[in-house]
C-alpha positions in Angstrom: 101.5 98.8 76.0 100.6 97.0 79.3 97.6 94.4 78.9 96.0 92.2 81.9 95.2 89.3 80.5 94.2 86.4 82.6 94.2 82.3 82.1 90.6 80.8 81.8 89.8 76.6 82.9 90.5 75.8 79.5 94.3 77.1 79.6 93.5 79.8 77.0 94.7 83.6 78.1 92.5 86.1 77.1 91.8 90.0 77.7 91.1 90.6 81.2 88.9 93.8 80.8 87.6 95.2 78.1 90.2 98.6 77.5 92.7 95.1 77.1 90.4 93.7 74.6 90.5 97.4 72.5 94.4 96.9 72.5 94.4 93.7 71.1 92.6 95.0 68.4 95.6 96.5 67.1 97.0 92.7 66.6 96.1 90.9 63.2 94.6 87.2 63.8 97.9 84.7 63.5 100.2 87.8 63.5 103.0 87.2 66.2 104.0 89.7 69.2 106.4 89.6 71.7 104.2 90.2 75.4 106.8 89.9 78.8 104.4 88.2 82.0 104.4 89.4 85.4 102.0 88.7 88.0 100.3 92.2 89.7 101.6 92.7 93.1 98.6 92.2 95.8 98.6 95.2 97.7 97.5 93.4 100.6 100.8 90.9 100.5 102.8 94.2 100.0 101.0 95.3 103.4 101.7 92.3 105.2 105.2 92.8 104.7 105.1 96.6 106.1 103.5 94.9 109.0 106.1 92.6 109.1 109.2 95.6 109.2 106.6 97.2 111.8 106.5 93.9 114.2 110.2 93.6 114.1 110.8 97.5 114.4 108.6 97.6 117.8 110.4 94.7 119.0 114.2 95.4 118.7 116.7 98.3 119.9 119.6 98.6 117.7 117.8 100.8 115.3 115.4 104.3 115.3 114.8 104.4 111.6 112.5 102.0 110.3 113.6 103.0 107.0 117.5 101.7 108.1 115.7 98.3 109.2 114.0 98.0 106.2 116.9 98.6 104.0 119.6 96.4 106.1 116.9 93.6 106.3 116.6 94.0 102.6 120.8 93.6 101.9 120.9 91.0 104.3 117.8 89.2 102.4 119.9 89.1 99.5 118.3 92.4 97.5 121.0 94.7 96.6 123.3 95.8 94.4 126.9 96.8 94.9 128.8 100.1 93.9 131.8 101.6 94.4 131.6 104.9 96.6 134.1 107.9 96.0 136.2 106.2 98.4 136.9 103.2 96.2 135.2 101.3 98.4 132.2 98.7 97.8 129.0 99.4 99.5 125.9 97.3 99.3 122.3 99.1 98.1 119.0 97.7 99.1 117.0 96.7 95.8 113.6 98.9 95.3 110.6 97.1 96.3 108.3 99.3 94.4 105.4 97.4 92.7 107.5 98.4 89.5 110.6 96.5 90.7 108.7 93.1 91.5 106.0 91.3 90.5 103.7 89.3 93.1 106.0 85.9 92.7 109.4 88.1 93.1 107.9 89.5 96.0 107.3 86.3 97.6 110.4 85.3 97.4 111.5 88.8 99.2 109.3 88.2 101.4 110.3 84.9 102.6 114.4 85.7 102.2 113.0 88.1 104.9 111.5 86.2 106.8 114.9 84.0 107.5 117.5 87.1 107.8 115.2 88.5 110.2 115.6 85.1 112.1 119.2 85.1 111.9 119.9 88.4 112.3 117.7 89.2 115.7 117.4 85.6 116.9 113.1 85.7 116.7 111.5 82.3 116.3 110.4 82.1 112.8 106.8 80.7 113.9 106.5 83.6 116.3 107.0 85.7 113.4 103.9 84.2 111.2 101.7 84.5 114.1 102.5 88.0 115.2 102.3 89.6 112.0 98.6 89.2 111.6 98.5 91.7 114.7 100.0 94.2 112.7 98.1 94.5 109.9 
């Protein structure tokens, strides 16, 4: 069962809406539960970085897939997971970045190991990179 919940002034968490609060319900007072926290992905942050792949797909040559660029910016970032192929040999996977694979603070890290492979991979000034993005959106 998947519950928002959301911290109030005081430090206490408590139901964010009022389905969560019906959930809760099912809880006895003092009786302990296990609950795993994650914070929602922010659909515009997950844009930003789409507008991101964009900016640095309209200004480069090596590739004609933006899905390749994606996914080699993704390895070189440090997301990916390494299997053996039929040949015996080891090839590198780009990690899913599905709003079910990372949470908003995962995602900022992604974002940001981004950031710096795209800077050492096609040589754009990192700056130049913050400020252009915005155009994309």
């Amino acid at each position: 069962m998947d519950i928002m919940l959301c911290k109030t002034l005081s430090g206490n968490i408590l139901p964010a809406y009022d389905q969560d609060k019906e959930n809760l319900k099912r809880f006895k007072a003092g009786e302990p539960f296990m609950a795993k926290v994650t914070k929602p992905r922010n659909i515009q942050f997950h844009r930003k970085a789409f507008a991101l792949f964009n900016m640095v797909f309209e200004n480069q040559e090596q590739y004609t897939n933006m899905d390749y660029l994606r996914k080699d910016l993704t390895i070189e970032a440090g997301y990916y997971e390494e299997r053996v192929n039929i040949h015996g040999e080891v090839v590198k996977e780009a990690k899913s970045i599905s709003f079910a694979a990372m949470d908003d603070l995962e995602f900022g890290k992604y974002y940001n190991a981004v950031i710096d492979a795209i800077v050492r991979c096609f040589h754009f000034d990192r700056q130049d990179i913050l400020d252009n993005v915005a155009e994309f959106l």
